[in-house]
N, C-alpha and C positions, 0 to 999 in steps of 0.2 A: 553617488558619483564622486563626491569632492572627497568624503571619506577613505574611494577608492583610489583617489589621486593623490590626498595625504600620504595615504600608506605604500605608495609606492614609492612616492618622493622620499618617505625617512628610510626603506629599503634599501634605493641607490644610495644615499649619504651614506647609511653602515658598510654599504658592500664597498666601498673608497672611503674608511674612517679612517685614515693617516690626514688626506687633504682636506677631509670635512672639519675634523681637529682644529686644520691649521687656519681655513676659511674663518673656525668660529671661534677662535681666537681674536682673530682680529678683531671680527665684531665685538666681542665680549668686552676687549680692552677701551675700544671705542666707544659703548656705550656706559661703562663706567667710571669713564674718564666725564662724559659729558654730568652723568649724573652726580658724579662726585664734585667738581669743579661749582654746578651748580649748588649743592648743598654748603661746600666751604662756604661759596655767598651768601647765602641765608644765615651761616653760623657767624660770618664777621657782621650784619647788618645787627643781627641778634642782641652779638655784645655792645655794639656800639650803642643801642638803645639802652640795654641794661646799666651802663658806664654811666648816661646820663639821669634814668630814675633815680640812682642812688643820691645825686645831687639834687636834680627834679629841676625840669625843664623851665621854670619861671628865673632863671637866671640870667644875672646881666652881670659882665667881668668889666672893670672901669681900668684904663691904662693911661697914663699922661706922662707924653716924652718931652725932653727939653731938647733942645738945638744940640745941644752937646753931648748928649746920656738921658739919662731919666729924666726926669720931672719933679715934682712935689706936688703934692694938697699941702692943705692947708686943713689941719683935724679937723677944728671946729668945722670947716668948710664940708666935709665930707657928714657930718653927722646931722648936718642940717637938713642934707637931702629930702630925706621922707617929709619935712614939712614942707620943701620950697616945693617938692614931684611928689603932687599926691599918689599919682601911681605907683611908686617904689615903699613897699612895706615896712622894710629893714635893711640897713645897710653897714657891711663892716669894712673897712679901712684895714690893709696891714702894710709890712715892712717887709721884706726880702731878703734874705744874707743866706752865711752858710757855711761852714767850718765844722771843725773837730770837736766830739764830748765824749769826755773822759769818763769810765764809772768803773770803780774796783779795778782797776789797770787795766780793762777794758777801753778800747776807744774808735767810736762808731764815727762815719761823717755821714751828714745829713743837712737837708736845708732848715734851715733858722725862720720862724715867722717872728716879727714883732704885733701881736692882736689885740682888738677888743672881745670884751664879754660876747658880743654878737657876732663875734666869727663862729662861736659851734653854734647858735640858733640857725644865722644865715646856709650855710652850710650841712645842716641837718649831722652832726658830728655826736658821737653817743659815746659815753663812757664803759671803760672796762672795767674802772676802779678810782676812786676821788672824782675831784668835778673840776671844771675849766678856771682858764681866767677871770678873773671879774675885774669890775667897776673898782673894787676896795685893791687892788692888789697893784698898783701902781706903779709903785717903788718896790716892793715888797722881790727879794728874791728867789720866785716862785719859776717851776716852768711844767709842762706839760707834754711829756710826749707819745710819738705814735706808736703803733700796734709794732710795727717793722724794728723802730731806731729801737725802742724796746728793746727787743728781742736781740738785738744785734749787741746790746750793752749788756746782756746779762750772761752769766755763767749758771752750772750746775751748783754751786756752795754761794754765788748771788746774785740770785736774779734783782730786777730791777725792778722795785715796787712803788708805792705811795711813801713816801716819806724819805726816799733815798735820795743821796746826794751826788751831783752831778758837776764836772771840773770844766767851766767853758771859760777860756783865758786863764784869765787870773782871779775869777769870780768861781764861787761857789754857790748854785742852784738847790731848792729841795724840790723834788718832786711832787706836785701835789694830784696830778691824774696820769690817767694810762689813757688812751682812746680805743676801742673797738677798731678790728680790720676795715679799712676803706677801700674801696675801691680806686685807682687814678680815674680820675675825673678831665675828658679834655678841656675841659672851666677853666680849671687849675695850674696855676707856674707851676706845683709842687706836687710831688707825692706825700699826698698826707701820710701816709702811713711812714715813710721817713725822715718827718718833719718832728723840730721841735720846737716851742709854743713859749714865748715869753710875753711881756704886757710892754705896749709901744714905749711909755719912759723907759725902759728896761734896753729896747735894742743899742743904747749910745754905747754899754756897758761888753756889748759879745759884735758890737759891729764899727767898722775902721768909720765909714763914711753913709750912713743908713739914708734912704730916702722914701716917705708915703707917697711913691708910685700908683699903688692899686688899692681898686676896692674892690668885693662881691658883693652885689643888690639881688633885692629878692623882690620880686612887682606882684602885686596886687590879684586876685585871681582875675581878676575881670579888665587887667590890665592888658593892654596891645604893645608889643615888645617895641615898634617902628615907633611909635608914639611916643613912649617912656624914653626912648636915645633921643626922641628929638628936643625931650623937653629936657633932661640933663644935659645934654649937650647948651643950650641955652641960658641954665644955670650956672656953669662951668664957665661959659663964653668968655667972660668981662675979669674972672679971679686967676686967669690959670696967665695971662699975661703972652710968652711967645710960646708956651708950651702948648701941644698939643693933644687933643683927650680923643684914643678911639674904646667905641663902645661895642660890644661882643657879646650878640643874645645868645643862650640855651637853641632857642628854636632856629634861630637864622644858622648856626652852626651842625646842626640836627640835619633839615635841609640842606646843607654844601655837603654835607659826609654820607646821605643816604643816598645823593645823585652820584658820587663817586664810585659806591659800595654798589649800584645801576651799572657802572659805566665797570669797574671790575668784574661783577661777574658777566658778564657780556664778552667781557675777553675770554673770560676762564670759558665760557661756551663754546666762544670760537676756537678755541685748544682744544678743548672736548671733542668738536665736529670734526676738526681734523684728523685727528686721531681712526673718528670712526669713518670720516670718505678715505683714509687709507684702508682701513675695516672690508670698507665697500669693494675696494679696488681688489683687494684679495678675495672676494668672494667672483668676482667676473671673473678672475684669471684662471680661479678653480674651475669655477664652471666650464670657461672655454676650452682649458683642457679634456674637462669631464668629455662637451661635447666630440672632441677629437676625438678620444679613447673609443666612443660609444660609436662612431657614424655607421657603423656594422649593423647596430640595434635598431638603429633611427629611421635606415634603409626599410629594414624589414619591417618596423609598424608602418609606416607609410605605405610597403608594397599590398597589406594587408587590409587597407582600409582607412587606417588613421588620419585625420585628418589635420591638415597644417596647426591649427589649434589645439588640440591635441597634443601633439607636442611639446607646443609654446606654451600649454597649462603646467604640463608636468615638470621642465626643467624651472620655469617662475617659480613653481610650489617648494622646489627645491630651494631657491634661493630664499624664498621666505621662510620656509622652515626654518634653513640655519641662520636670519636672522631674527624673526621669533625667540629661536630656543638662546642666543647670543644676548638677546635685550633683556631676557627674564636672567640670567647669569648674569649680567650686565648693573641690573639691579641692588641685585644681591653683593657684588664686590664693590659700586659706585658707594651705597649706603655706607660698605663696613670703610672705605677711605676715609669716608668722610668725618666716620665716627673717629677713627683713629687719630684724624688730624684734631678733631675738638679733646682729643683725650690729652695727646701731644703737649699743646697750648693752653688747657685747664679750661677751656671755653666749656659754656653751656651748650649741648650736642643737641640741635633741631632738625625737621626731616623740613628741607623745602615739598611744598604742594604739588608742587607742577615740576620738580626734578625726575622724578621716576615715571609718569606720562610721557614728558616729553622726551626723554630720553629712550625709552621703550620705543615710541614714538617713532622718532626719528631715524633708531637704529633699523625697524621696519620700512621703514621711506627709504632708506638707502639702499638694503637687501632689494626692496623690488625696482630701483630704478638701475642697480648694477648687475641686475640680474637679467633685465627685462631683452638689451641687447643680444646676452650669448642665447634666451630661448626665443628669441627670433630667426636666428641664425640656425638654429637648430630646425624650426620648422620650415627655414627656405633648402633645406637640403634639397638636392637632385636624387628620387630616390635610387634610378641607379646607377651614380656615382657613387653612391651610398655604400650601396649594395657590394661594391667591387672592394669597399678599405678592407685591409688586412686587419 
């Protein structure tokens, strides 16, 4: 029986494939609007998590403002940390700037760190070639830079290697590493990658007015992030004078940007659903026409036997059909959006779990609740009013 009602339902839709077309179009658009919309969300949660392995979520960013601008530490104050907060493992202290570097008449701009030896531990930072700042390199006219400013200072006759020389002011740098590509990190003031790396006595030399504003802490594994702020925060209290110190977990920032990345695709759904109850709306219209066209046919099964259900089975069928065959099509172009936006952006391409259910889903829910109307309407016919349509 349902088989025989299937097949007649996709019968009618072929015998009227102009409207049936245009009905499943809209569906189609509608359901992979929603599916696409939801998988973008999955693809930005994705990156946002990836953004932050790369750094690893035990991090704590230290920022101390003055009344008037920045702040300062106090070095020795910042390097003492890990003894005074057991819970903080490692901590590095840098400087902030940022100007023009010259190399082979080349000239790249980029932001400037002034660092310790333990900004690439803290930081998990890995070489492409030479090795970082240290403890010995004090004075020493050395620098470091990233994968990007690299690249941006070097030509085809010379690239920018370990031992090259670099024009920042009126000083002359050698290069003594390269960094491996980084990821930006939301941790981070900077793009490592077009950053360049000198050792804190060094910033007075490439900066007008320099100030140790920030640090990046690395806690403990068995560390609790709420704890470790309370207890720096406390340390800090009595040195920092009127300045101000706010502290900026990995994880507490993880949490604000996953409920965000909640609350976006949520919209992007509601855009999707729209899309597809306009979907819907054009499948009733079709239909109700259908019923117009047909009240000749509707007449005659009815006069024949058919009973009000009967009917109401067969034009439903109909609308679930074309939205069935819309949500499985629907599928299929939500997914390739979605890819294409991750190819777009260079993002990592995931399939969200529950995009293609619920969007299949839904585009079914809509089919039989805007369909459910015109094959009612259909089996309240008068059969012979029916009977009389031209």
């Amino acid at each position: 029986m349902l088989r025989r009602v299937i097949a007649e339902a996709a019968a009618n839709l072929l015998a009227s494939r102009q409207r049936s077309a245009l009905a499943l179009l809209g569906i189609v658009i509608g359901a992979a609007a929603v599916i696409a919309m939801l998988n973008v969300g999955a693809i930005a949660r994705n990156e946002t998590v990836r953004q932050f392995r790369q750094l690893g979520t035990d991090i704590l960013t230290l920022r101390v403002d003055g009344t008037t601008g920045m702040g300062s530490f106090q070095l020795a104050d910042v390097e003492a940390v890990p003894r005074e907060v057991p819970m903080v493992a490692e901590i590095a202290p840098f400087v902030i700037g940022g100007g023009s570097v010259g190399h082979e008449g080349q000239v790249g701009n980029g932001s400037h760190l002034g660092v310790t030896a333990a900004f690439a531990r803290v930081s998990r930072l890995r070489m492409q070639g030479g090795r970082f700042i240290s403890d010995l390199d004090r004075y020493e006219l050395y620098a470091v830079v990233g994968d990007g400013l690299a690249r941006q200072l070097s030509t085809p006759y010379a690239p920018l290697r370990v031992g090259s020389n670099l024009r920042i002011g009126r000083y002359v740098f050698a290069v003594i590493g390269i960094l491996d590509p980084v990821l930006q990190s939301p941790m981070m003031p900077v793009d490592i990658d077009s950053t360049l790396f000198v050792s804190i006595p060094n910033v007075r030399r490439i900066m007008s007015n320099p100030a140790l504003s920030m640090a990046i802490a690395r806690m403990r594994p068995e560390a609790d992030a709420d704890q470790t702020t309370a207890q720096i925060e406390r340390y800090f209290a009595p040195k920092l004078r009127d300045a101000v110190l706010s502290v900026q977990s990995a994880r507490q920032l993880i949490a604000g940007m996953q409920s965000q990345m909640q609350l976006f695709t949520l919209l992007l759904g509601a855009v999707g659903a729209i899309a597809l109850a306009l979907g819907g709306v054009g499948v009733m219209n079709i239909m109700l026409v259908s019923i117009a066209e047909r009240r000749r046919e509707i007449g005659v099964r009815l006069a024949i036997g058919a009973e009000p259900g009967d009917i109401r089975t067969l034009f439903l069928a109909e609308a679930v059909l074309l939205s069935v065959t819309g949500g499985v099509l629907g599928i299929f172009l939500g997914i390739a959006g979605a890819w294409a936006f991750a190819w777009l952006s260079g993002w990592e391409f995931v399939i969200s779990p529950t995009a293609a259910p619920l969007g299949a889903g839904v585009s079914v829910a809509v089919g039989i609740f805007f369909g459910f109307y015109p094959a009612v309407m259909a089996s309240r016919l008068d059969p012979i009013e029916a009977l009389r349509a031209e």
